[in-house]
C-alpha positions in Angstrom: -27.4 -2.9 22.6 -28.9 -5.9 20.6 -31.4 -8.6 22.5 -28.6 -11.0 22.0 -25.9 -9.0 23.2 -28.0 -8.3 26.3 -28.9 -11.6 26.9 -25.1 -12.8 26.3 -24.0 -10.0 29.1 -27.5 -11.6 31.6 -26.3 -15.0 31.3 -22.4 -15.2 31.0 -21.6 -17.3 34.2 -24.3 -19.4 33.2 -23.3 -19.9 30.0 -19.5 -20.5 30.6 -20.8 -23.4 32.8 -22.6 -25.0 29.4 -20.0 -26.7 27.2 -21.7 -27.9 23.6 -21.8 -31.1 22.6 -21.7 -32.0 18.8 -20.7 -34.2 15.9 -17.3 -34.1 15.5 -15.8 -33.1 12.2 -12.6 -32.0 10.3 -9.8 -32.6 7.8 -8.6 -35.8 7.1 -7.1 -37.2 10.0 -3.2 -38.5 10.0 -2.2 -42.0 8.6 0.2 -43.7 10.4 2.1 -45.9 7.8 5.2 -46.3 10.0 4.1 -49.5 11.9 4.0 -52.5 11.2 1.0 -54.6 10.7 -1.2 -51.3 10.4 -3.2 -51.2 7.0 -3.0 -48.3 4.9 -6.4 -47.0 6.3 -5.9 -47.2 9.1 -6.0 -43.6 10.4 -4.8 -42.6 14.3 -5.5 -39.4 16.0 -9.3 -38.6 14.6 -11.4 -35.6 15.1 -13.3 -37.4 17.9 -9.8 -37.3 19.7 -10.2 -33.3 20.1 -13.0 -34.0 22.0 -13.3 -36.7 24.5 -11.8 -35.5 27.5 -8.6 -36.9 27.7 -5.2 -34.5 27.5 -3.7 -37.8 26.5 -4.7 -38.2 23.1 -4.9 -35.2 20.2 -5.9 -35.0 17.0 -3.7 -34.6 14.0 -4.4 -33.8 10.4 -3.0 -35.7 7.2 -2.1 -32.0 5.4 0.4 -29.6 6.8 -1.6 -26.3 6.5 -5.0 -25.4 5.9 -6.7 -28.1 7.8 -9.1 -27.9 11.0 -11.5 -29.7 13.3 -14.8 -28.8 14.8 -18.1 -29.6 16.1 -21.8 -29.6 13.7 -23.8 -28.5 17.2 -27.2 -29.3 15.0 -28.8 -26.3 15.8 -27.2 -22.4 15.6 -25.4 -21.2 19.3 -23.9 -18.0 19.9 -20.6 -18.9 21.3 -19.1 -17.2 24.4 -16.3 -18.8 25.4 -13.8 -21.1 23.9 -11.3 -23.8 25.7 -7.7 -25.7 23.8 -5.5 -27.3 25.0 -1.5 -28.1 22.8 -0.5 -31.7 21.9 1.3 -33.2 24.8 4.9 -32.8 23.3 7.6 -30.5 23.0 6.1 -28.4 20.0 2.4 -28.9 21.1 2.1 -25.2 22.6 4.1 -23.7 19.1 1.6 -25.2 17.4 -1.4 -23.1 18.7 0.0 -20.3 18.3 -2.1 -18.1 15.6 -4.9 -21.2 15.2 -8.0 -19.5 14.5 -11.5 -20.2 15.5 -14.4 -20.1 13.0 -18.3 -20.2 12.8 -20.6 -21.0 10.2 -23.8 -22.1 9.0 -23.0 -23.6 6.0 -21.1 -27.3 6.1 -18.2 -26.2 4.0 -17.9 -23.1 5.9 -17.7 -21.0 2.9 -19.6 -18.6 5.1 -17.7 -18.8 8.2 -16.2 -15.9 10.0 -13.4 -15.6 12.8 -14.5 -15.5 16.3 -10.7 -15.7 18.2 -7.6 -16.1 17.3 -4.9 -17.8 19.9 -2.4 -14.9 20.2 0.8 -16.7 21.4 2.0 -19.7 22.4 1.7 -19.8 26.0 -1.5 -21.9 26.5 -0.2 -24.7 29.0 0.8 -28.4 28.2 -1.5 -30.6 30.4 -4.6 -28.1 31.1 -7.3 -26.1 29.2 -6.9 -22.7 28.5 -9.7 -20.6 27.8 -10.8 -17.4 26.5 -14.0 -15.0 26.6 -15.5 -14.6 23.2 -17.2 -11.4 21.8 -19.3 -12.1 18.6 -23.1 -12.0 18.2 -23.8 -13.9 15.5 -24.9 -17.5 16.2 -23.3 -20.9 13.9 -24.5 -24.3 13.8 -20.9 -25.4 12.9 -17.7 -24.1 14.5 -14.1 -24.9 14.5 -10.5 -24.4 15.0 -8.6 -23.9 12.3 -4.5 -24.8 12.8 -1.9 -22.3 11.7 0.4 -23.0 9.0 2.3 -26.1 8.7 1.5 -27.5 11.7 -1.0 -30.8 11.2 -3.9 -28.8 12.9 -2.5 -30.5 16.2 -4.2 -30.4 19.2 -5.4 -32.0 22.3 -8.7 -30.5 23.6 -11.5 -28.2 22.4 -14.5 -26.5 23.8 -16.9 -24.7 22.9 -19.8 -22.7 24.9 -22.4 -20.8 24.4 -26.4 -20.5 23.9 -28.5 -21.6 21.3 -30.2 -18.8 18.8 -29.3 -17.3 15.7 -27.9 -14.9 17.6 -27.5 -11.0 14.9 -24.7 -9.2 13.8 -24.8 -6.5 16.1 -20.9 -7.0 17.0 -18.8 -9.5 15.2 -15.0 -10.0 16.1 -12.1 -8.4 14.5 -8.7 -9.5 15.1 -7.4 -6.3 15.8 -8.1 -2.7 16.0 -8.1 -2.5 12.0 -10.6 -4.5 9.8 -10.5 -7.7 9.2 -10.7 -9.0 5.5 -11.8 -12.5 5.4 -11.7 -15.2 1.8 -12.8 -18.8 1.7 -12.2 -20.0 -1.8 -13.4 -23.2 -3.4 -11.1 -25.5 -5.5 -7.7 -24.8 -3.6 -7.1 -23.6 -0.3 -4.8 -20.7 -1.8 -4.2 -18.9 -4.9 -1.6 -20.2 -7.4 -1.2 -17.7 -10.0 -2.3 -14.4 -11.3 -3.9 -15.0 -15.1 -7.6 -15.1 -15.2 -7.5 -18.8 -15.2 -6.0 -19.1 -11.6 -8.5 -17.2 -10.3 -10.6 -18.7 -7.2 -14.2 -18.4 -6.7 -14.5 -16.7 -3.1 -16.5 -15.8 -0.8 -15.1 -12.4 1.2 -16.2 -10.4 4.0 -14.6 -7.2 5.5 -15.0 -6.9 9.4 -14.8 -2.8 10.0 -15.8 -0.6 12.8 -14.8 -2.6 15.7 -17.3 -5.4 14.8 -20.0 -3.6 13.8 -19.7 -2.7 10.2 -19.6 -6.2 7.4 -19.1 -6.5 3.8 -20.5 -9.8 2.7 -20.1 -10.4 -0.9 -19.1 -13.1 -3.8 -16.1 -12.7 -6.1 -12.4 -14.1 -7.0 -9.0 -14.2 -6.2 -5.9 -14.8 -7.6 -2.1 -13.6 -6.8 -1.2 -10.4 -7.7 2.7 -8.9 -8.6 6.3 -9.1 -10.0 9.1 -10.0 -7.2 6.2 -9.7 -4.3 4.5 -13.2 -5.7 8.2 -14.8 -4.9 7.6 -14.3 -0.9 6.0 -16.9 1.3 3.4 -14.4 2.6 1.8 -13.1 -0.7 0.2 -10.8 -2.6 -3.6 -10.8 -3.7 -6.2 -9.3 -5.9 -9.8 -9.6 -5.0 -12.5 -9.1 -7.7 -16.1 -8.7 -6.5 -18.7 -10.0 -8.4 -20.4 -7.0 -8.1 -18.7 -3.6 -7.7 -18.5 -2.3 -3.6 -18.2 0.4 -1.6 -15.2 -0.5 0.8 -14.6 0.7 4.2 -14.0 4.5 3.5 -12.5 4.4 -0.2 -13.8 6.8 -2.6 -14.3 4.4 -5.7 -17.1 1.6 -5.9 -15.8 -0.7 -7.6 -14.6 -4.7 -8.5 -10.9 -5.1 -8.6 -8.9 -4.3 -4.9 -5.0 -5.3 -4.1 -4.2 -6.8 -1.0 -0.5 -5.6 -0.5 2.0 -8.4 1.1 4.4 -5.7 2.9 6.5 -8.9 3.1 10.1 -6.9 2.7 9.1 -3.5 4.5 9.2 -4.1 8.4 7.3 -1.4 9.2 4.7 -2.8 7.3 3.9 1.2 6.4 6.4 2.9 3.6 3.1 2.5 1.4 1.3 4.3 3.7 3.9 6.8 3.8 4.4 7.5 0.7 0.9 8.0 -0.4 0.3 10.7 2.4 3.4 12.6 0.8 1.4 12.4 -2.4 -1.4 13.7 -1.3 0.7 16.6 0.6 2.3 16.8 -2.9 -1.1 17.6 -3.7 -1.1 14.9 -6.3 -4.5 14.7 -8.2 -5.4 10.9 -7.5 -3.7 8.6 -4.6 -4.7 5.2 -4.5 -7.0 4.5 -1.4 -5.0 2.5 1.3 -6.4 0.9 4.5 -4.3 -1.8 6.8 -6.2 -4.9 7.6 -5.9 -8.1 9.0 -6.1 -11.4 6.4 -7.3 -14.6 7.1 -7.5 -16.8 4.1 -9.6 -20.1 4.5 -9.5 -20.1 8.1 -5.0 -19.2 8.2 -4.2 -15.9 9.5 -1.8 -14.9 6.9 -1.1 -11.4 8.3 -1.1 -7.6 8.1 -1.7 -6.2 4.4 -2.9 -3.4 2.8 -6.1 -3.4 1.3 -5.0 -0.7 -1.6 -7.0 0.3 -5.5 -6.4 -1.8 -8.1 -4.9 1.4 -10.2 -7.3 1.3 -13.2 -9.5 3.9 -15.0 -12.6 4.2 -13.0 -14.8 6.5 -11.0 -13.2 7.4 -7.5 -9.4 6.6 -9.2 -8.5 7.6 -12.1 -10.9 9.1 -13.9 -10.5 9.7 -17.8 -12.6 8.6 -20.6 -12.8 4.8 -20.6 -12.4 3.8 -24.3 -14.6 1.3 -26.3 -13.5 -0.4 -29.2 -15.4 1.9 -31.9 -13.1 4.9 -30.4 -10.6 4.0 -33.6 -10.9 7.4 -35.3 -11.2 11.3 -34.6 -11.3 13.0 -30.8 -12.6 9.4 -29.7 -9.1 7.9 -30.9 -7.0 10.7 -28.2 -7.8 8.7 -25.3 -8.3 8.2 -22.5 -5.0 5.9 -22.0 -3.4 4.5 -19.1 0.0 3.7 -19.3 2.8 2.2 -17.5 6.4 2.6 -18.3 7.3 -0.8 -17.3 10.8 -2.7 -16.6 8.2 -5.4 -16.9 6.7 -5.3 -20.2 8.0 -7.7 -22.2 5.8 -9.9 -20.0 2.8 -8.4 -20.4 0.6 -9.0 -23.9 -0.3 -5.2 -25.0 3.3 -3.4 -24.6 5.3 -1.7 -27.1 8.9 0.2 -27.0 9.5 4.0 -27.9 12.0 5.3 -30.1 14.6 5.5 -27.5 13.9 2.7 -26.0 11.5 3.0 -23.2 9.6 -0.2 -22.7 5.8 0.5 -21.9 2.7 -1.4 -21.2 -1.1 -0.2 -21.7 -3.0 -1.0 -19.2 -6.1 0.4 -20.7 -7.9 0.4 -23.2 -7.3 -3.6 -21.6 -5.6 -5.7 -23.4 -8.6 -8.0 -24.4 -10.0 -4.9 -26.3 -7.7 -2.5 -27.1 -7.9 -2.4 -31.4 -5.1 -1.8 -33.6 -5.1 1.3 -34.2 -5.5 2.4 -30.2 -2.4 0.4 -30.2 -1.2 2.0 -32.9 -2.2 5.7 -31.7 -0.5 5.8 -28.3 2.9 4.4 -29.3 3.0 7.5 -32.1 2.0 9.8 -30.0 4.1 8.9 -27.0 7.0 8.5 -29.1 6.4 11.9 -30.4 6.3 13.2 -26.8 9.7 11.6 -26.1 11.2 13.4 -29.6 9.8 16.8 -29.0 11.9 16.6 -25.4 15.4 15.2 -26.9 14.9 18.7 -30.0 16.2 20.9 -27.8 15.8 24.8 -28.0 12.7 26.9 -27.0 11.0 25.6 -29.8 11.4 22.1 -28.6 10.4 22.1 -25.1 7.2 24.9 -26.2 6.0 21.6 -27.7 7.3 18.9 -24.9 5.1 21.1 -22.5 2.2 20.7 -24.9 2.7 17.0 -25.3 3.5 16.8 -21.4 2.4 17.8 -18.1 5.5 19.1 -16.3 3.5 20.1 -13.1 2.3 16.7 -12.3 5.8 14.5 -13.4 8.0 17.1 -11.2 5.3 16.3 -8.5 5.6 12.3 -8.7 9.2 13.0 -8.9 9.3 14.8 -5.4 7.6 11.6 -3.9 10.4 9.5 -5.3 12.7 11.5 -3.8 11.3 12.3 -0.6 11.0 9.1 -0.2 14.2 7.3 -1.0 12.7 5.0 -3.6 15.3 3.3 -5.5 12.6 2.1 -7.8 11.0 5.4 -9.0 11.5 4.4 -12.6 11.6 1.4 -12.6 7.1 2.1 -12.8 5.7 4.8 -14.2 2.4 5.4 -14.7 1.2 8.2 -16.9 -2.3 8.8 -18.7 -3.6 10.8 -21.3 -7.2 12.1 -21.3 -9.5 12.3 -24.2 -8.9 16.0 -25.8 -6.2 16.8 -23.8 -2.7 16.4 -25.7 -0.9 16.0 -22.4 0.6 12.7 -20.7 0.0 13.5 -17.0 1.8 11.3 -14.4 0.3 9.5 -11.8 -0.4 8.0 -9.5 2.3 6.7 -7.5 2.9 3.4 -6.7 5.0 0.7 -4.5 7.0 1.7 -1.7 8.3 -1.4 -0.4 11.8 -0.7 -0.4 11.9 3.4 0.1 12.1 4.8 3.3 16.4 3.6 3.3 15.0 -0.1 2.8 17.7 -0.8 0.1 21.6 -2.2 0.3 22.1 -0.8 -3.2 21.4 2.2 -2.1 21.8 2.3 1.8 22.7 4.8 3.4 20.6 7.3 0.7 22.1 10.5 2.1 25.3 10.0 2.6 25.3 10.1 -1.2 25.2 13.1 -3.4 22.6 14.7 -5.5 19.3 13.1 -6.3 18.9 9.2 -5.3 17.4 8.6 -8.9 21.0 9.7 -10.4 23.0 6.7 -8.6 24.1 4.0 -10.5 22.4 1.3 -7.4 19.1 3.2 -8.2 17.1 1.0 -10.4 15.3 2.1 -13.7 13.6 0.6 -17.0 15.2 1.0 -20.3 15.4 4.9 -21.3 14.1 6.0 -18.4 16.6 7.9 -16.3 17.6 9.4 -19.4 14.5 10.9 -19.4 14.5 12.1 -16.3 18.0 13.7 -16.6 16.6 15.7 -19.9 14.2 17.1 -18.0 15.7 18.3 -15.0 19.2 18.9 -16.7 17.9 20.7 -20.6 14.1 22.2 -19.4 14.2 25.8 -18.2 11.3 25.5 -16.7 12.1 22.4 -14.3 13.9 23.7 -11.6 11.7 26.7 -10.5 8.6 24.6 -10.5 10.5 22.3 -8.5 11.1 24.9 -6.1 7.6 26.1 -5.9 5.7 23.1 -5.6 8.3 22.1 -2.7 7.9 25.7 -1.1 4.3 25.6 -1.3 3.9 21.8 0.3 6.3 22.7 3.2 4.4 25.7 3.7 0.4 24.7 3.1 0.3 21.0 3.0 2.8 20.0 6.2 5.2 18.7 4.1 8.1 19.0 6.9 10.2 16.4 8.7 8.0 16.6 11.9 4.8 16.5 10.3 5.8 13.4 8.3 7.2 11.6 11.9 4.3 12.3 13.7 2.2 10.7 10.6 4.2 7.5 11.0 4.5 7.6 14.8 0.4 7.7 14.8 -0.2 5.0 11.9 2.1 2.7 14.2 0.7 3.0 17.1 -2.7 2.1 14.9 -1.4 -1.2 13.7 0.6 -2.1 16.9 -1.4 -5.4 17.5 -1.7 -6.3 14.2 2.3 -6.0 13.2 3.1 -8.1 16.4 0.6 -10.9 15.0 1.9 -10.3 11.4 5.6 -10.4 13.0 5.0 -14.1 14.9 3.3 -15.5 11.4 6.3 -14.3 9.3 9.1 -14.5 11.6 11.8 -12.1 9.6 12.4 -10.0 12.1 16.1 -11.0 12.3 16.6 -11.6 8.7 17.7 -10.1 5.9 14.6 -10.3 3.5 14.5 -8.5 -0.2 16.7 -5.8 0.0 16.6 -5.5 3.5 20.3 -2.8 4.2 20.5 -3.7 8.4 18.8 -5.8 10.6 17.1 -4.3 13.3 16.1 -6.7 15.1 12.7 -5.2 16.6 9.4 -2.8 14.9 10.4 -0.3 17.0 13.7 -0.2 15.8 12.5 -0.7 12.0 10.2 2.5 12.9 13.1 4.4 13.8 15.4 3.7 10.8 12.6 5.8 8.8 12.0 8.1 11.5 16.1 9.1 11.5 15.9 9.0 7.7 13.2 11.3 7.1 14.9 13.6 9.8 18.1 13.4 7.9 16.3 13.7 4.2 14.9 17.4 4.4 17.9 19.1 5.6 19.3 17.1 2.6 16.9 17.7 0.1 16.6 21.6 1.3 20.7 21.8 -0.2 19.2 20.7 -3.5 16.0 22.0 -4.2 16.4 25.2 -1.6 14.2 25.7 1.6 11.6 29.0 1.2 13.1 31.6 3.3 10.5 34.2 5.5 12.8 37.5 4.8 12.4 40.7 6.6 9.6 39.1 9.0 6.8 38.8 6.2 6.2 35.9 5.0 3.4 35.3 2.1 3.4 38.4 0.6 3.3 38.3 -3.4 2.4 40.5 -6.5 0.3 39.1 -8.8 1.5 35.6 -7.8 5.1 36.7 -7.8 7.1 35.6 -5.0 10.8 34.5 -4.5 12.3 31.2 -3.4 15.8 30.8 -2.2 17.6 28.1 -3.8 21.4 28.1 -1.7 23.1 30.8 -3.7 20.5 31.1 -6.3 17.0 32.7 -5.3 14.4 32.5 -8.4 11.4 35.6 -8.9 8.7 33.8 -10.1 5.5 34.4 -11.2 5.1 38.0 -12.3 3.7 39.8 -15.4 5.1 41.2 -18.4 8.4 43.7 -18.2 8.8 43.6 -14.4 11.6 44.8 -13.7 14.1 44.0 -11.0 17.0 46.0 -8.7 19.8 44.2 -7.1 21.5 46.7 -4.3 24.3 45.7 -1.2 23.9 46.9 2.0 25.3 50.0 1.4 22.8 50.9 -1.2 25.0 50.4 -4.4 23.5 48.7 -7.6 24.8 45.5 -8.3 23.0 44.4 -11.1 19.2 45.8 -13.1 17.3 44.6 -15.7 13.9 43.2 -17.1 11.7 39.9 -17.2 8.6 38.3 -17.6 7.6 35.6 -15.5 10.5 34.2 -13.4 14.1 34.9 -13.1 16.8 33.7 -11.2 19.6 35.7 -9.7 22.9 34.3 -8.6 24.1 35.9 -5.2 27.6 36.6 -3.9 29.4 34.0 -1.6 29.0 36.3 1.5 27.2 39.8 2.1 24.1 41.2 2.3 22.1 41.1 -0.8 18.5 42.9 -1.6 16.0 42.3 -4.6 13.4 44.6 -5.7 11.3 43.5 -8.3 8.4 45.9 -10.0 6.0 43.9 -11.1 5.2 44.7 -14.7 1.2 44.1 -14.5 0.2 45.9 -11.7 3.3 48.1 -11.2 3.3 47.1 -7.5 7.2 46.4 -5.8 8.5 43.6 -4.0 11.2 43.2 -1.9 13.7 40.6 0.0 16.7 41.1 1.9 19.0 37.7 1.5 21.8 37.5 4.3 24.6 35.0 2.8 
């Protein structure tokens, strides 16, 4: 324990006997123009009017939002306890609700942090109310902050505490997840998301119940397509200097703060990024729920997620200069985006057939001519080599493309029940390698059966990405259906990366439930605060299918949905059957997966050969392979396949009861 948390827990009666005194300060106070006789500066309901004593009066700011009053105590106290009373009217105790308090030592509290927040609106008209305070750290200035929209009003503030600089042994978070905290100079929020709107900040992350703090410099500026149309919006950070952030991998500049505004649950990102990692997809941007106050507002729960951009700890590929304009150096890496989007961006171009895309690096302040150049050849050679056709064709779409990891972000999509799967792609190509990989995944907003287009996803038939409601950019599903409809190959990798997930990873139904049941439970306080800032729960917001009415009925939609979206998803792909009690057992990586009435051999050498017998014995069918086959079984019956692998001679069987 600290000296000044020990002295804090020595002298707390004392101290809640010891109200500070101060110069009042704060926002500009309201103008009353609406009497007569009353000059125009003539300004009623002053800061001063928060602090003398009388229930009676209040104090009111000019501005709707962002505006607050406090106290310059002259000297740094560590405060222990504050007191508030509402405006003595019929909205005075709405009006609390969510005001923050603040502390700093600087006069335009650019380095203030939260000490309490006033959780509901049940503080009493006519008498204080007042609650214990838990941070270490000592201000010479300290104020209350009004929620949005609501003139700062209020009747009466306290403040107690002791003098001293106090430490920052235990600061106050809002919740039980971090708090991210921005103070920006110029405008109280963000307008736009070009480099010009951005806002010089100053931003601090409160981790660790208290005791962990980022304090750094940086920017922000909005963030987003459709997200940046919602009240409660979207940002991007920028450190001055790159960061290690709470637990994330990458040290770096650039992190999104996700808005969440649409998804009730405040979680289908979350979600979907752990069946992405169960998917065992190579990189996953990092994602952490936090708690956002921006220049003294609580604005809500949001995700602090990666900006998705070529760097160390995210996606890691050669990051090209502009010299890199011949030879190997000219192969990459890129980082691409197929992009409903594109047209707005400034480095984009359009393939052959049609598919719009945008390159997000080399960025589009350096990216030469012939990079430019480069990637639209060879990505439009990619999307020819898959529309030839033939053995020939697809031997050279598998050189030009990484089935393994598109199949994989595929599974997420549809897992997930994201309508817009390809709507965003991204995809990169490494220095060297000839491949477009695809990755990572990205926005989850409306998954989880959080789209009317598409709402109720399995009552429908075959994959979501197929339905005419599910949303694509130009080319795109046509891409996807060559694939899975023209490549051999497709369908049995399918099966085996879904066989091996279920079976190593946890990819199951109950595994998945007890993941979201656990994350929200975590952010339980923070979605009820989130849920009285934005106040949606009984609208129809985005593309919102039902209202629910409550987060524990908004839980449960994707609870029944996942529990409803194996079993469907197992009559598509197939579900790995454990045969004759063994389960595991291969030659040479050989193995079988059952696929309904189809059960592919895969993975074997050279010449294996295989034996199809009833129960009675009697050969139905014989022959040879390499690699993988599939057999298609009878409607009913007993059915057994031996297959000899052709490396190591060794035999497998299966019996298959239909």
């Amino acid at each position: 324990m600290s000296i000044i948390a020990a002295a804090l827990t020595l002298t707390a009666a004392a101290t809640a006997q010891s109200r500070l005194t101060g110069n009042p300060m704060g926002s500009a106070p309201y103008v009353d123009y609406s009497k007569d006789g009353y000059p125009a500066t003539y300004s009623v309901n002053t800061p001063a009017d928060a602090f003398d004593g009388n229930l009676s009066t209040c104090y009111a700011s000019y501005e709707r939002s962002y505006t607050w009053v406090g106290l310059d105590l002259r000297t740094p106290h560590v405060i222990t306890r504050v007191g508030f009373a509402p405006r003595n009217d019929m909205h005075g105790r709405e009006r609390l609700q969510l005001g923050v308090f603040e502390g700093a030592n600087s006069p335009d509290f650019m380095d203030a942090i939260p000490f309490y927040i006033i959780p509901d609106d049940s503080a009493p008209i006519g008498s204080m109310t007042y609650a214990d305070v838990d941070c270490s750290r000592g201000f010479r200035y300290v104020r209350y902050v009004g929620p949005s929209d609501a003139r700062c009003n209020i009747a009466e503030l306290e403040f107690y505490g002791i003098e001293g600089e106090g430490d920052d042994y235990r600061l106050y978070q809002l919740t039980g997840i971090p708090t991210v905290v921005i103070h920006t100079t110029g405008k109280n929020e963000p307008t736009g998301k070009e480099k010009a709107d951005e806002l010089t900040s100053r931003i601090m992350i409160i981790s660790d119940n208290g005791t962990k703090l980022l304090d750094t410099t940086g920017t922000t500026r909005l963030r987003g397509n459709a997200s940046m149309s919602f009240p409660k919006k979207p940002y991007r950070i920028k450190f001055d200097k790159k960061q290690n952030v709470l637990d994330a991998p990458a040290k770096a500049k650039k992190w999104t703060l996700i808005n969440n505004y649409g998804d009730k649950t405040l979680l289908r990102n979350d979600l979907a990024f752990e069946v992405a990692r169960r998917l065992d997809m190579p990189y996953v941007p990092y994602l952490r729920s936090v708690d956002v106050v921006l220049n003294g507002e609580y604005k809500g729960n949001y995700q602090l997620c990666d900006q998705v951009e070529v760097n160390d700890g995210r996606l890691e590929i050669e990051e090209m200069e502009p010299g890199d304009i011949e030879g190997d150096a000219l192969t990459g890496g890129y980082f691409v985006e197929v992009d409903a989007y594109a047209n707005q961006e400034k480095s984009w171009f359009t393939s052959m057939r049609g598919i719009p895309v945008t390159i997000k690096s080399p960025d589009e302040d350096d990216i030469t001519p012939q990079q430019t150049a480069y990637i639209k050849r060879y990505f439009t050679a990619m999307e020819s080599s898959l529309w030839t056709g033939a053995t020939a064709g697809f031997d050279r779409f598998h050189s030009m493309f990484d089935l393994d990891s598109f199949l994989r972000h595929f599974l997420v999509g549809e897992i997930s029940g994201n309508t817009d799967t390809y709507w965003s792609v991204y995809m990169y190509k490494e220095r060297g390698n000839p491949s477009f990989y695809t990755g990572p995944v990205w926005d989850f907003d409306i998954a989880f059966e959080n789209d009317d287009r598409t709402y109720p996803i399995n009552n429908r038939s075959g994959y979501l990405y197929r339905s005419n409601n599910a949303s694509a950019a130009s080319g795109m599903r046509d891409f996807v259906n060559r694939i899975l409809d023209y490549d051999p190959d497709a369908k049995p990798m399918i099966r085996a990366i879904w066989e091996h997930a279920a079976e190593h990873r946890g990819l199951t139904a109950a595994e998945l439930i007890n993941y979201l049941d656990t994350r929200a439970a975590a952010i339980d306080d923070s979605q009820r605060l989130n849920f009285l800032r934005w106040n949606i729960m009984n609208e129809t917001v985005h593309q919102n299918p039902v209202i629910e009415g409550s987060y524990a009925g908004e839980v449960n939609r994707v609870r029944n949905y996942i529990t409803s979206r194996f079993p469907f998803l197992y009559n598509i792909i197939g579900k790995y059957e454990i045969l004759d009690g063994v389960d595991g057992v291969t030659v040479s990586g050989g193995r079988f997966l059952a696929f309904g009435h189809e059960v592919a051999a895969t993975g074997f050498g050279p010449d294996s050969r295989y034996t199809v017998t009833d129960i009675l014995g009697r050969t139905l069918s014989t022959g040879t392979f390499s690699g993988s086959h599939t057999f298609t079984l009878p409607a009913s019956g007993i059915v057994i396949i031996t297959v000899t692998d052709g490396t190591t001679g060794l035999p497998l069987t299966r019996k298959f009861t239909l």
